[in-house]
DRENPA-3360 file (N, C-alpha, C; in nm, 2 decimals, always signed):
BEGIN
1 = XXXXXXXX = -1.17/-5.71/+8.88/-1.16/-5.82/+8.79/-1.30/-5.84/+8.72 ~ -1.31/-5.84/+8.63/-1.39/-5.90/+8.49/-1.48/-5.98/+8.52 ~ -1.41/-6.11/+8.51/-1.45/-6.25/+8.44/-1.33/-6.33/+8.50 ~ -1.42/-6.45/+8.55/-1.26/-6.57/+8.55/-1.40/-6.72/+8.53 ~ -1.30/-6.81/+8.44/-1.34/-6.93/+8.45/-1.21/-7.00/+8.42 ~ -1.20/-7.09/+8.43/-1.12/-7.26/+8.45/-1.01/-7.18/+8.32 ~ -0.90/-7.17/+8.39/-0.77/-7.11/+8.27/-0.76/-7.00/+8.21 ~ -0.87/-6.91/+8.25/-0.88/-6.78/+8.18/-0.96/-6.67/+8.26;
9 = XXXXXXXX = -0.86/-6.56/+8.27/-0.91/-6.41/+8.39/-0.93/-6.33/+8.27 ~ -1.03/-6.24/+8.26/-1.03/-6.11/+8.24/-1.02/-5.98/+8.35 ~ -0.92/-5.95/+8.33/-0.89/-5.77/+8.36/-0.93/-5.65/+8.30 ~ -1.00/-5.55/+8.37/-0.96/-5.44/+8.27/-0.88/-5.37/+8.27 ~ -0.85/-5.32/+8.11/-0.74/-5.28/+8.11/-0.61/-5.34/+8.03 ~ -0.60/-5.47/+8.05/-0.53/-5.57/+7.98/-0.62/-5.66/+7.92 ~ -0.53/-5.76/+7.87/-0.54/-5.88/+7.76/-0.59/-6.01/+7.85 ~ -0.63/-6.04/+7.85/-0.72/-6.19/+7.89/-0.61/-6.31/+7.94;
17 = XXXXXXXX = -0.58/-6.40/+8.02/-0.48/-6.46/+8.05/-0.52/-6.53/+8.14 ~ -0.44/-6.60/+8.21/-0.42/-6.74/+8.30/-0.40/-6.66/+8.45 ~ -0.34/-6.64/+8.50/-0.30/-6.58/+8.61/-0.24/-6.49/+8.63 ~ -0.29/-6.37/+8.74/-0.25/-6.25/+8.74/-0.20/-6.19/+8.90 ~ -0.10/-6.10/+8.86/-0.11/-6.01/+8.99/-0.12/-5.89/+8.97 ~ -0.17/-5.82/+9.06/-0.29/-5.73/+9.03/-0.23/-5.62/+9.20 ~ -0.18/-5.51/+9.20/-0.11/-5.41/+9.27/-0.19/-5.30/+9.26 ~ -0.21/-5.19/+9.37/-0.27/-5.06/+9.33/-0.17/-4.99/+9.18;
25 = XXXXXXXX = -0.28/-4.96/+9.09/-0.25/-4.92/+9.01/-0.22/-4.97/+8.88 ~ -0.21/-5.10/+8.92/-0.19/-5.15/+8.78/-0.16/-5.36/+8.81 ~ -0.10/-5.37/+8.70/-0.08/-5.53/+8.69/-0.03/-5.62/+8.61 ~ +0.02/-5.74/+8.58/+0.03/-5.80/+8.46/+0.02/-5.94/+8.48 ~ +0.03/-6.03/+8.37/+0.03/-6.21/+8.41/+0.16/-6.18/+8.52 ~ +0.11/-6.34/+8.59/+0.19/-6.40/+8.73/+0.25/-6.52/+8.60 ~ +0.38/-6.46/+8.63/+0.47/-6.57/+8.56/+0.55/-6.63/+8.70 ~ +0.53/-6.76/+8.69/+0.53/-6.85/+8.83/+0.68/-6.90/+8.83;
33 = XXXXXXXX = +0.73/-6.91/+8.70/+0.89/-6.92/+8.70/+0.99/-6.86/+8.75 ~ +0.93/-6.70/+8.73/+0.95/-6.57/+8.82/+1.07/-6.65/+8.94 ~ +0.98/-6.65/+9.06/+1.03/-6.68/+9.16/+1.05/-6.83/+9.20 ~ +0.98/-6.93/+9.14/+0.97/-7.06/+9.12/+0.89/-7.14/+9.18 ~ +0.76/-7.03/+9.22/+0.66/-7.09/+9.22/+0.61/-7.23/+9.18 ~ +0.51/-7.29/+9.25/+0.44/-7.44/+9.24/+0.31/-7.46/+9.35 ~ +0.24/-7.61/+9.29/+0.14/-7.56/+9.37/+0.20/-7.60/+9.51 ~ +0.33/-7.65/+9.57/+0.37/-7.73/+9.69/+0.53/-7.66/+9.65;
41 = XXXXXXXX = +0.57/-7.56/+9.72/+0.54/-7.52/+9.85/+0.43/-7.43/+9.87 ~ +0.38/-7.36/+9.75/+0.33/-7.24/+9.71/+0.37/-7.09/+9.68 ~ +0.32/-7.00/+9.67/+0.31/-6.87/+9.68/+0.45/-6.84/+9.76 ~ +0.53/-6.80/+9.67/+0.69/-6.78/+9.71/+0.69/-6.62/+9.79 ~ +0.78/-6.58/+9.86/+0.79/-6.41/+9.92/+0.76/-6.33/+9.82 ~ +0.87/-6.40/+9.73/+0.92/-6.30/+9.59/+0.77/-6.26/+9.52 ~ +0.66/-6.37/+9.50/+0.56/-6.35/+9.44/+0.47/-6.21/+9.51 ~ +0.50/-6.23/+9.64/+0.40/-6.13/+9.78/+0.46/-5.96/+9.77;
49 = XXXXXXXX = +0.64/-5.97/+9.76/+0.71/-5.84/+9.80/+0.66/-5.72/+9.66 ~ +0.64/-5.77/+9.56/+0.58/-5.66/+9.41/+0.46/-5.58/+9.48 ~ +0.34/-5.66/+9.55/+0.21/-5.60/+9.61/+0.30/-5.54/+9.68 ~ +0.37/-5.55/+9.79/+0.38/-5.45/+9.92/+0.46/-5.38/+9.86 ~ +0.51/-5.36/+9.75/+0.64/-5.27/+9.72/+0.59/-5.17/+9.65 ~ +0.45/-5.23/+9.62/+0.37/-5.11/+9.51/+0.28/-5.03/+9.62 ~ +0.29/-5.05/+9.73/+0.19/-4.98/+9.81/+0.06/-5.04/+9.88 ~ +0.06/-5.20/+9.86/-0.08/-5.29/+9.89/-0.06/-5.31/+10.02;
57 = XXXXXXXX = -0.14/-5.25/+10.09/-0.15/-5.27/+10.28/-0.30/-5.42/+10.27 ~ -0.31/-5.46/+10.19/-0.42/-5.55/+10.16/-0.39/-5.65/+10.08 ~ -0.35/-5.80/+10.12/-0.34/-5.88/+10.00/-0.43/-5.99/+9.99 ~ -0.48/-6.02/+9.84/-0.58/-6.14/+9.85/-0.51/-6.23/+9.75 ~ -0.52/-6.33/+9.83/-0.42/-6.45/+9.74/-0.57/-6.60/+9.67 ~ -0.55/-6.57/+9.56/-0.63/-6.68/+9.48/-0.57/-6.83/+9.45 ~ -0.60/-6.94/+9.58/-0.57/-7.01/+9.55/-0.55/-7.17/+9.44 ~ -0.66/-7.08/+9.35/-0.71/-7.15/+9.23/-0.81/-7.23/+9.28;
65 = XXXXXXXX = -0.91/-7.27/+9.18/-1.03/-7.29/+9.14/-1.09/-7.39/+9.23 ~ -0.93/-7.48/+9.28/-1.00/-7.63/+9.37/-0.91/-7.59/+9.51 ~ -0.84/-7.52/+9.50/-0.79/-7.44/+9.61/-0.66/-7.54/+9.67 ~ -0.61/-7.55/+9.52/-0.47/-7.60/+9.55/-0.30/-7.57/+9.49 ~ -0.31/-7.46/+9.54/-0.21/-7.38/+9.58/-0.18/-7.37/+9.68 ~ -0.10/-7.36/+9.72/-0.07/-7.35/+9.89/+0.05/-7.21/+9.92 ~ +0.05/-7.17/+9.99/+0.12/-7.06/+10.05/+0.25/-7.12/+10.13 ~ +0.34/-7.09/+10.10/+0.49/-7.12/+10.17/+0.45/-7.02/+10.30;
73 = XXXXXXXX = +0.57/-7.12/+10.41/+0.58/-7.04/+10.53/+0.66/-6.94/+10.54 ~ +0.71/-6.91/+10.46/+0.79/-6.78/+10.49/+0.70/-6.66/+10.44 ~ +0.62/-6.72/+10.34/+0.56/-6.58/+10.26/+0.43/-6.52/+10.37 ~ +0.37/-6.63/+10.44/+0.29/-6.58/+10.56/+0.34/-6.51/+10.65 ~ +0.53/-6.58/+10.70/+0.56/-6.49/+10.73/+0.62/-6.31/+10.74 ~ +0.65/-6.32/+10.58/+0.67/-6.22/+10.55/+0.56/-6.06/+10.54 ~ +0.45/-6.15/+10.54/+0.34/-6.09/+10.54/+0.28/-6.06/+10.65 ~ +0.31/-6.15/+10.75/+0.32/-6.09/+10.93/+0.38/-5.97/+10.93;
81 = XXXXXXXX = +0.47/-5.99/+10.89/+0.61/-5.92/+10.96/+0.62/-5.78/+10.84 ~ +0.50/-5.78/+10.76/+0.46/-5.61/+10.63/+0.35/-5.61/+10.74 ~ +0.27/-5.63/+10.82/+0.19/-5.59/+10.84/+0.03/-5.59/+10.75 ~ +0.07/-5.64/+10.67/-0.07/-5.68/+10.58/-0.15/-5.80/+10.62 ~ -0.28/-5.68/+10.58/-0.45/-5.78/+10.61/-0.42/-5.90/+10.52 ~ -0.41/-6.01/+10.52/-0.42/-6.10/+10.43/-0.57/-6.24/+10.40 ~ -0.61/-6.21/+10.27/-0.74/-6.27/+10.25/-0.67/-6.40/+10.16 ~ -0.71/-6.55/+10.20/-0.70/-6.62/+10.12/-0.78/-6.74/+10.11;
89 = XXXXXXXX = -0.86/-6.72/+9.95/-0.94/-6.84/+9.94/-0.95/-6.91/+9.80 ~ -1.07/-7.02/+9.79/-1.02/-7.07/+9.62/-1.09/-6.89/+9.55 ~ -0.99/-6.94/+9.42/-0.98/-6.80/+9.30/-1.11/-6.71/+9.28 ~ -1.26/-6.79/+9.30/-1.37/-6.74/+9.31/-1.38/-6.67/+9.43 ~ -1.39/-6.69/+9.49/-1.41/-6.64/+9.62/-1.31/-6.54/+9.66 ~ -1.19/-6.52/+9.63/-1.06/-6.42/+9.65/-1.09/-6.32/+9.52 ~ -1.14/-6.34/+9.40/-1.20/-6.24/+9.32/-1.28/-6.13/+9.37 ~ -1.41/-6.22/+9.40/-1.52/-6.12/+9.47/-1.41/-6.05/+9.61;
97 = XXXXXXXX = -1.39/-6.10/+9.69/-1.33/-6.04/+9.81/-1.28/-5.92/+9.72 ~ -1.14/-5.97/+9.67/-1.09/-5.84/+9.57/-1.18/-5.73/+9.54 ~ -1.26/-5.76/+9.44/-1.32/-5.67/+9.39/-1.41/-5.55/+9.47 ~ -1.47/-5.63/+9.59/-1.54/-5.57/+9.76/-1.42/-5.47/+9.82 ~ -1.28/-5.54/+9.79/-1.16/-5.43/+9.90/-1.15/-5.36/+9.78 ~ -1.17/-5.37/+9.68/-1.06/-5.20/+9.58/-1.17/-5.10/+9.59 ~ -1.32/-5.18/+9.62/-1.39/-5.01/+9.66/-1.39/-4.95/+9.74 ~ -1.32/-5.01/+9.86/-1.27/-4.93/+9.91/-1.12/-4.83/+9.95;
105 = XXXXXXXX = -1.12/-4.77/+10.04/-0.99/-4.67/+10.09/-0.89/-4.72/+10.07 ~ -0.84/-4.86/+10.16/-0.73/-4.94/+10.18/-0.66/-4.94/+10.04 ~ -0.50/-4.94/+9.99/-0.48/-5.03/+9.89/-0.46/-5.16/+9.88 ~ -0.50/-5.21/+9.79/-0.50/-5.39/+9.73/-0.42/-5.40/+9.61 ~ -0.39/-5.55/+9.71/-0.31/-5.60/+9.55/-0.36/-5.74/+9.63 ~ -0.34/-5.80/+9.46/-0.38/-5.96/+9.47/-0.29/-6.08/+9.38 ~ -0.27/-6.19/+9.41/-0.26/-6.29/+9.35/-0.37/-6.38/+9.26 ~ -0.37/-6.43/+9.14/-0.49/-6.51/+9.14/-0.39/-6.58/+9.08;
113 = XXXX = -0.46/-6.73/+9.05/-0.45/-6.87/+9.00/-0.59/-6.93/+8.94 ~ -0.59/-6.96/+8.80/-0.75/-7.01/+8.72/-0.72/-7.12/+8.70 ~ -0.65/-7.21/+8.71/-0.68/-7.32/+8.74/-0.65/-7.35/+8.85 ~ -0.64/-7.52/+8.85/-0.64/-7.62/+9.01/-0.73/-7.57/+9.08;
% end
């Protein structure tokens, strides 16, 4: 990743936007309607299963900027039960992480949120 401040990620590769998920290989905006995401329950399965389906043995989830997002229990569970490393912190701090795992071996995919 780029650049992120308050409502706005840069990626390379794509167009500038609000929130992204981000898979080996590629990515596009996190459309939260998708699966029906919020910040309470949080981070739905459906949002998690696209990374493991693309090959991410690594997920870093960006819980936005004040780090209020929250993670549903099934999606932790789900993510026990793939076997994936899971990293989650506010959006800054899950960026850098990000950006530290794609240089390496492992594949990564990630969540982010620019605001809250």
């Amino acid at each position: 990743m780029l650049h992120l401040e308050w409502g706005r990620t840069e990626v390379e590769g794509m167009p500038p936007g609000k929130d992204f998920v981000l898979h080996p290989g590629g990515g596009h905006p996190w459309d939260w309607g998708l699966h029906g995401t919020r910040h309470v329950p949080g981070i739905r399965p459906g949002d998690v299963r696209e990374l493991l389906a693309q090959g991410a043995e690594v997920v870093v989830l960006g819980l936005g900027m004040q780090s209020r997002l929250q993670i549903a229990p099934e999606t932790v569970e789900l993510l026990r039960e793939a076997g994936a490393e899971v990293h989650a912190a506010a959006t800054p701090e899950a960026v850098e992480i990000y950006n530290a795992l794609t240089a390496g071996t492992r594949p990564v995919g990630g969540l982010f949120h620019s605001t809250c």
